[in-house]
C-alpha positions in Angstrom: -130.8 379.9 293.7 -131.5 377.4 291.4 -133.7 373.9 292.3 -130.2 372.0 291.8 -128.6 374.0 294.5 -131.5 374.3 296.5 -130.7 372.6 300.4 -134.6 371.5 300.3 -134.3 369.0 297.3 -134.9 365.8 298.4 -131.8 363.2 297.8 -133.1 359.8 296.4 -131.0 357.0 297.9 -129.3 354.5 295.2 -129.9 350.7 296.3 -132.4 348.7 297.9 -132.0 346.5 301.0 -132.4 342.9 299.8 -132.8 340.8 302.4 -136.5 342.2 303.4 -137.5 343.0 300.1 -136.3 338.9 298.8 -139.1 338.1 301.5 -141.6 340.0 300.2 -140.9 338.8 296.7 -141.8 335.3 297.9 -144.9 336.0 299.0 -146.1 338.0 296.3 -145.1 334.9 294.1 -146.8 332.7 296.3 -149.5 335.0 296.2 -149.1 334.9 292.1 -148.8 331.0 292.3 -152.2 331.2 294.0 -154.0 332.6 291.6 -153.3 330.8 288.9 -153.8 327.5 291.1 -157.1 329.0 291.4 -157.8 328.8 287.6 -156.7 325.4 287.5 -159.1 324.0 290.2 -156.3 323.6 292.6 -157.8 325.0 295.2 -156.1 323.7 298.4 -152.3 324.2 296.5 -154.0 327.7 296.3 -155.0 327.9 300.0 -151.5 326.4 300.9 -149.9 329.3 299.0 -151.7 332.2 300.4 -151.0 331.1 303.9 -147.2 330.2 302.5 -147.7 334.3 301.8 -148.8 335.4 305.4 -145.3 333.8 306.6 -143.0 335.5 304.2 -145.4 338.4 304.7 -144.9 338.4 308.7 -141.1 337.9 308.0 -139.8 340.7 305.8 -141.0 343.7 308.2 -139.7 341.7 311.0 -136.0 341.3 309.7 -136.0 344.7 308.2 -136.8 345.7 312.2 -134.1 343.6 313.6 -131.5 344.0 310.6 -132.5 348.0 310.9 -132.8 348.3 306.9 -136.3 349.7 306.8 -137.3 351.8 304.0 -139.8 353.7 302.0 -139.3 351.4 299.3 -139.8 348.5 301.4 -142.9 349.8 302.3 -144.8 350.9 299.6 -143.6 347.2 297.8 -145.2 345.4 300.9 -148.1 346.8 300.6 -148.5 346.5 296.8 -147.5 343.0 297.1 -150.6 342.7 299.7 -153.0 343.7 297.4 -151.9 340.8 295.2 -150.9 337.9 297.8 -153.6 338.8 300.0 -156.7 340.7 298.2 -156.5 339.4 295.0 -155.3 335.8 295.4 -157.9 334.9 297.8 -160.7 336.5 296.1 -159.8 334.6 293.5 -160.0 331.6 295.2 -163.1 332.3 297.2 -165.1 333.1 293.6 -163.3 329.7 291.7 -164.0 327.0 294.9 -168.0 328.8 295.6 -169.0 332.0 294.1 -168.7 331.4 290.7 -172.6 329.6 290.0 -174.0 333.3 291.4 -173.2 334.6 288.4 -172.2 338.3 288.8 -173.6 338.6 292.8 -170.3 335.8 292.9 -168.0 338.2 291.5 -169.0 341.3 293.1 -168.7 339.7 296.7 -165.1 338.9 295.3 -164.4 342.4 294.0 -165.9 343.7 297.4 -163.3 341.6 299.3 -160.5 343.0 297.0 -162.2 346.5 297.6 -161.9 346.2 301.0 -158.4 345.1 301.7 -157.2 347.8 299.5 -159.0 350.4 301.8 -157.7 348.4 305.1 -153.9 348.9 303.4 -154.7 352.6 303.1 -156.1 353.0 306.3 -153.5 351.2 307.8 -150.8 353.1 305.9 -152.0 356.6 307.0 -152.1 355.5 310.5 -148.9 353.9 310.9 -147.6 356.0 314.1 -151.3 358.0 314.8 -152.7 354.6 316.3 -151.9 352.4 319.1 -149.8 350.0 318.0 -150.9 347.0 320.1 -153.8 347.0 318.1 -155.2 346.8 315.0 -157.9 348.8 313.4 -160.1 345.9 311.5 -159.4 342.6 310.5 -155.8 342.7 308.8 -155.9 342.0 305.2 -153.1 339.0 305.8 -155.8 337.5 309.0 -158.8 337.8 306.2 -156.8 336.2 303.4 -156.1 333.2 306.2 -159.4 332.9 306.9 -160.4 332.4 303.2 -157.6 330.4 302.6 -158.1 327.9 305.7 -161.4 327.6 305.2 -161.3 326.3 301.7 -158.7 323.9 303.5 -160.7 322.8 306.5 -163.9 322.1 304.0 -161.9 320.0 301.9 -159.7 317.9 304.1 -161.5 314.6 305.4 -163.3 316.0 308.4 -165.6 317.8 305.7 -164.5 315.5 302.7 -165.6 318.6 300.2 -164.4 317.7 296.4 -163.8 320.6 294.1 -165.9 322.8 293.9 -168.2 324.0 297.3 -171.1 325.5 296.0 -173.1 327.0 299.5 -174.9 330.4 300.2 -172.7 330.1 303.6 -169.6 331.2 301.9 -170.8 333.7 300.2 -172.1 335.7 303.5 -169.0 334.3 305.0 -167.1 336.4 302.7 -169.1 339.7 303.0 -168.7 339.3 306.7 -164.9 338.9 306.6 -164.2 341.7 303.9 -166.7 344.1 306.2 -164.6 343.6 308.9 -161.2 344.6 307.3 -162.5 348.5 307.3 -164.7 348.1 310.3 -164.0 349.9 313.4 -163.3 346.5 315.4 -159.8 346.4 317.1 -157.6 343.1 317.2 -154.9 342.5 319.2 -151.9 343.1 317.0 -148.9 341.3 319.2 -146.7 343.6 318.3 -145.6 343.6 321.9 -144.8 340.1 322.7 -141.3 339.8 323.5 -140.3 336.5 322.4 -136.8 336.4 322.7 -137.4 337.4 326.4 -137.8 335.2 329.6 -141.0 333.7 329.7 -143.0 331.5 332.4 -142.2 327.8 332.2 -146.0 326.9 331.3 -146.1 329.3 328.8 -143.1 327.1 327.1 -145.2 324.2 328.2 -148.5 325.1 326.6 -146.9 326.8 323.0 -145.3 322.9 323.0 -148.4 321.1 323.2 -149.9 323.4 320.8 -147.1 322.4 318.6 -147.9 318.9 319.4 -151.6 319.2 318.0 -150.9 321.2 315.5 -148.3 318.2 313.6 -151.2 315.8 314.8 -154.4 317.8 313.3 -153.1 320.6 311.3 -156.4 321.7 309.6 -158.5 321.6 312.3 -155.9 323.5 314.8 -155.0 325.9 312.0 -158.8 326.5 311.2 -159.9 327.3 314.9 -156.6 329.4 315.5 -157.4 331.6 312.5 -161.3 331.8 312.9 -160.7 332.2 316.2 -158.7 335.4 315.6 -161.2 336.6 313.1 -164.0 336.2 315.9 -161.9 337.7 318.5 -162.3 341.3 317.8 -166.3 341.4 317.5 -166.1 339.3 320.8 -163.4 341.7 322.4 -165.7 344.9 321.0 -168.9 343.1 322.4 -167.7 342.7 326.0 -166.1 346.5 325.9 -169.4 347.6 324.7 -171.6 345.6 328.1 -168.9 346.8 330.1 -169.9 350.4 329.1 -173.3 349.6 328.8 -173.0 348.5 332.7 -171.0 351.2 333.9 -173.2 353.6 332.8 -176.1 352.6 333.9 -174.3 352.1 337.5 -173.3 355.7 337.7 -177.0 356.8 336.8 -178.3 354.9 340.1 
């Protein structure tokens, strides 16, 4: 029997779905825009754009759940337009708005950030189905690229009043700190099991709307502790699991 006739050859399907897949063309542009608004000094257009990205980004697995037009392809182009949208563009960024004056330490922490949301896209791959998936394991490369990105925003909106260029040691640990966490150990909540379009309590609907409500008012400053928030939350959440331990252990030696 030859490999033409063989049952066991694998049939590649014709076609591609093209309503999840347009959505994840749009955030790799914006993820493209980014960078080069990042060469011509526009750095908050560039911050906008990578954020732009994490909404198309959270929108094309979604409809390809709900539409049921899922695919291998659709996968493997997420994640490559990850790398680009949320690795590279806000590396980019991060090195043009404050790394740059270190010279090559500048460029390395923005190569290690890159380095590490490739690794958090492979990890993540591989353990797609192994892993709970009410949580994620690390900082998601999407929650790191908004912290970079709203950061450069918050700095340079008038509660800061930053101009240009932000040339501070801060950032640069800031960075490091975020791109360690991507491949960390540290679990975040991934709300992959709210149920939105179910019945929810009446204050929940009360308190998402005044959240609105201060989020029209003061966008940066909502946006920046949402995201930083979220960014905090697993060390925080990993800090109090560890006491707990700590605690319960030493109560069951007494």
């Amino acid at each position: 029997m030859n490999a033409e006739n063989s049952p066991q050859k694998i049939r590649i399907k014709k076609g591609i779905y093209l309503l999840p897949n347009l959505f994840t063309s749009a955030s790799l542009f914006c993820g493209f825009y980014s960078i080069i608004a990042s060469f011509k000094e526009h750095f908050v257009p560039a911050a906008i754009a990578v954020l732009v990205a994490v909404v198309f980004d959270g929108l094309d697995g979604r409809i390809a759940r709900l539409t049921n037009t899922t695919s291998k392809f659709g996968a493997e182009y997420d994640s490559l337009a990850d790398i680009i949208s949320f690795g590279i563009a806000p590396a980019l960024l991060a090195y043009s708005w404050s790394l740059s004056i270190y010279g090559k330490w500048g460029w390395i922490v923005a190569f290690l950030f890159v380095l590490c949301g490739a690794l958090r896209l492979a990890r993540y791959n591989i353990q797609i189905g192994i892993v709970e998936s009410s949580v994620f394991n690390g900082l998601p490369i999407p929650a790191a690229a908004s912290v970079v990105a709203i950061t450069v925003i918050f700095f340079s909106s008038d509660y800061v009043g930053v101009e240009g260029r932000f040339n501070n040691i801060f950032i640069m640990v800031f960075v490091i700190i975020v791109s360690l966490l991507m491949v960390s150990g540290v679990k975040y909540y991934s709300f992959k099991d709210m149920k939105l379009l179910s019945r929810k309590p009446f204050t929940i609907f009360f308190w998402l709307t005044v959240l609105m409500i201060i989020i029209v008012v003061e966008p940066e400053i909502t946006f920046f502790v949402i995201i930083l928030g979220y960014a905090i939350s697993g060390p925080v959440w990993w800090l109090i699991k560890f006491d707990r331990q700590r605690y319960l252990a030493a109560k069951g030696r007494k």
